[in-house]
C-alpha positions in Angstrom: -43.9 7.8 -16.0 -41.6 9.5 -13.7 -38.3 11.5 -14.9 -35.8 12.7 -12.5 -32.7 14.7 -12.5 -29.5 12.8 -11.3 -26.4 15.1 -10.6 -23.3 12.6 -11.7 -20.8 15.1 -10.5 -19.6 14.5 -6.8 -18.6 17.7 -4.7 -15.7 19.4 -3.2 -13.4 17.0 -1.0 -11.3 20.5 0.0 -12.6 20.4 3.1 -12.8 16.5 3.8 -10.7 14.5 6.1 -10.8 10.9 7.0 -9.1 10.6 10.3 -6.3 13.0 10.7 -5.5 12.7 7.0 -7.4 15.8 4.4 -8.2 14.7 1.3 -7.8 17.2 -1.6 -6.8 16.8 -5.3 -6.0 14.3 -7.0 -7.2 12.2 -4.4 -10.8 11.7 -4.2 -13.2 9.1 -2.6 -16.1 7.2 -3.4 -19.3 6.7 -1.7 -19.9 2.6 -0.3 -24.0 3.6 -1.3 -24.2 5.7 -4.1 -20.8 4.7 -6.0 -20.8 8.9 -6.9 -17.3 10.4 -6.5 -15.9 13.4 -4.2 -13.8 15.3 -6.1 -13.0 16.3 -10.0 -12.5 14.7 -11.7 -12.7 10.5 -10.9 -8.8 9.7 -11.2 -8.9 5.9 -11.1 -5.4 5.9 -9.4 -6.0 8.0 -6.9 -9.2 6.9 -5.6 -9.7 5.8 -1.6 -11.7 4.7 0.4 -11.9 6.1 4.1 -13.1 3.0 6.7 -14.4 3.9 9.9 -14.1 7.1 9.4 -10.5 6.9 10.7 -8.2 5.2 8.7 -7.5 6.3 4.8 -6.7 3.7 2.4 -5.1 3.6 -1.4 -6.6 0.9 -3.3 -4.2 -2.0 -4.5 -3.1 -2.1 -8.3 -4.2 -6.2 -7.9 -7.9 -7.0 -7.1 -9.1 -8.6 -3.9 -5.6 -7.8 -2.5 -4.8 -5.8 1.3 -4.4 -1.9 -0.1 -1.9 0.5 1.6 -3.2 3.3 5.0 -2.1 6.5 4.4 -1.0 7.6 7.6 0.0 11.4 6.1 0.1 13.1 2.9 2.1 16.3 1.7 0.4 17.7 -1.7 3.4 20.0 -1.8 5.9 17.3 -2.4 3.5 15.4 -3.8 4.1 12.8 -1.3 2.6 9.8 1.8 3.5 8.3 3.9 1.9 4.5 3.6 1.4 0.8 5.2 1.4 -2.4 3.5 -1.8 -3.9 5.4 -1.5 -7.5 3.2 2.3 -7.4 5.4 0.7 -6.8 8.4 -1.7 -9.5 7.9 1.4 -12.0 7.3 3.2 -10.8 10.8 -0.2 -11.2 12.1 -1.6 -14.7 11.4 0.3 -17.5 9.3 -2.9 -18.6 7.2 -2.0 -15.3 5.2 1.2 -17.5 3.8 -1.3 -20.0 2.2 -2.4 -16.8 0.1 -0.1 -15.1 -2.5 1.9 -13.0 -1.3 3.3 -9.6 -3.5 6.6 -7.2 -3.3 5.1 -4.1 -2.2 6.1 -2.6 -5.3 3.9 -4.8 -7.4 0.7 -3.7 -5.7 1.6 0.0 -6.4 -0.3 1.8 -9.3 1.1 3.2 -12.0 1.8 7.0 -11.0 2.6 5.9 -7.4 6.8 5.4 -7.0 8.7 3.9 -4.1 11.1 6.9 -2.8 15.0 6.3 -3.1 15.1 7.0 0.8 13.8 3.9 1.8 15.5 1.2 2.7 13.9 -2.3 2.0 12.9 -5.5 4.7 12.9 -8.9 3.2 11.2 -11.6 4.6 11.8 -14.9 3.8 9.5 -18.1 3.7 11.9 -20.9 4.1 12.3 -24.9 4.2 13.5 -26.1 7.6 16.8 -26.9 5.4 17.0 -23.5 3.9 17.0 -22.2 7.2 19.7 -24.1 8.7 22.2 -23.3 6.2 20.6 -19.4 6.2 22.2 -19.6 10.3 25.3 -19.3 8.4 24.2 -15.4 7.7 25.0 -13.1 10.7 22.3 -10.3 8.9 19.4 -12.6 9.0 17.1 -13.0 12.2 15.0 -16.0 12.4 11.3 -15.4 13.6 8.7 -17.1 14.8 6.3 -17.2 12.1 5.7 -20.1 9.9 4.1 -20.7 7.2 2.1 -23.9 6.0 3.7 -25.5 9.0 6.6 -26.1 6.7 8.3 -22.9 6.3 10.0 -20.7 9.0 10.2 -16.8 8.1 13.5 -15.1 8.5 14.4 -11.2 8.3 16.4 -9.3 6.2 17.1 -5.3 6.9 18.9 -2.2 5.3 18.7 -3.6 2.0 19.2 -0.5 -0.3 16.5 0.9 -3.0 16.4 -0.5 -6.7 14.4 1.4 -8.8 15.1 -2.0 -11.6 13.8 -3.9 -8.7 16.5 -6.3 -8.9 17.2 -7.7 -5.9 18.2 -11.1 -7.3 21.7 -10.8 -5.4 20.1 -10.9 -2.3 17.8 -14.5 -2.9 18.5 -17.7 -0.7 18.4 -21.1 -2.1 15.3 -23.1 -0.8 13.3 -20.0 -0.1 10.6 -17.8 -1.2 11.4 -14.1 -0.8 9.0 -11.1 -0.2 11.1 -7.2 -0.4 8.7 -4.4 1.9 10.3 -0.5 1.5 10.6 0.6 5.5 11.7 4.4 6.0 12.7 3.2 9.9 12.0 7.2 11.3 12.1 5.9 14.5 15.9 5.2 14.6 18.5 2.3 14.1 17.4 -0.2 11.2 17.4 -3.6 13.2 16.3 -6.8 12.2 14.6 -7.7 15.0 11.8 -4.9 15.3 10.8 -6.1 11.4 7.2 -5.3 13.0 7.9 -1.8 14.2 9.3 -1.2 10.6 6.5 -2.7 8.5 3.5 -0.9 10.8 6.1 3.0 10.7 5.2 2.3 7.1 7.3 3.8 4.5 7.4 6.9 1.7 5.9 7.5 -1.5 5.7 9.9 -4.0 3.4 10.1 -7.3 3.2 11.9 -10.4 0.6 14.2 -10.8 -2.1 13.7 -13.9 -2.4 17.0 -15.7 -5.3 19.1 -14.2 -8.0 19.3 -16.6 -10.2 21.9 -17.1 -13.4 22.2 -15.3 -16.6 21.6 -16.7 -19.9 22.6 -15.3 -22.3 19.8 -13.7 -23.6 17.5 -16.1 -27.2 16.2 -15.8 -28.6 13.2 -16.8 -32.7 12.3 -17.4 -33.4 8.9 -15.8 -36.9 7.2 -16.9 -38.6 5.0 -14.8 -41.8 3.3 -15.8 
């Protein structure tokens, strides 16, 4: 019989960076072999998962779903800066438009908040009739993407922020509609650079769960036989 000591407590992510991004409270990671946490304590919402060592990604709210980069965080404003990578995907190859496809809002957990400055990107999945009567609309730009070799994808920009999330007055008759928050820092908001937009990413902010008290490392006796 053999009994070892396991410590369940992970350490200190103060000094931890994935990337250019630190990671420090409430944010903490989890290890891809041991499943132990890094940080105190394990807040389910803020958990991430560096890849490559480079890029720093914000789980999704809905399993088996693209998550969100971080490209920047501000713990004084309690603040990042983020990418939708299941958009990207879409822009990128059209066999994502055979999978679901979410408002950016819906993937967010709960503490995490879409910031009023953003403006939002809609893209549109539309039937080849949809589309010819959408011409009509001077604020649309056609792409082209399409999806199940049906649909033809048309752009949207400068739509403002709805913290209801009613967007219902913008909707088009004969097509499915997707809203994206884009910040646009890098100057004029226009429909055709929808991929600049998306990838710039856009701002969030989150509450932040009380701070509890700290607790000294807890040991547990495994028994193997």
């Amino acid at each position: 019989m053999l009994v070892v000591a396991e410590d369940q407590q992970g350490g200190d992510c103060s000094a931890m960076k994935c990337g250019n991004v630190s990671i420090s409270f409430p944010f903490w990671l989890t290890g891809e072999v041991t499943g132990r946490s890094c940080g105190f304590p394990p807040y389910q919402d803020f958990d991430v998962t560096c890849l490559d060592n480079t890029s720093l990604v914000l789980r999704s709210s809905i399993p088996f779903h693209k998550a969100f980069k971080i490209l920047n965080i501000s713990y004084e404003e309690h603040s990042l800066y983020a990418v939708d990578l299941g958009k990207l995907d879409v822009l990128q190859a059209c066999d994502s438009c055979q999978a679901p496809v979410y408002n950016t809002s819906v993937k967010l957990n709960r503490l995490f908040m879409i910031a009023p400055v953003n403006l939002n990107l809609i893209l549109y999945n539309c039937t080849e009739e949809a589309v010819a009567a959408a011409r009509l609309d001077r604020e649309l730009v056609q792409t082209r993407l399409r999806c199940r070799n049906e649909w033809e994808v048309l752009i949207r920009v400068g739509v403002p922020h709805d913290a209801t999330g009613n967007y219902a007055g913008y909707a088009l008759e004969g097509c499915d509609a997707i809203v994206v928050p884009v910040l646009g820092s890098s100057g004029e908001m226009n429909a055709s650079n929808y991929k600049q937009l998306i990838s710039e990413g856009f701002l969030l902010t989150w509450n932040p769960p009380t701070q509890p008290t700290l607790l000294p490392r807890k040991f547990t006796r495994r028994i193997i036989f």
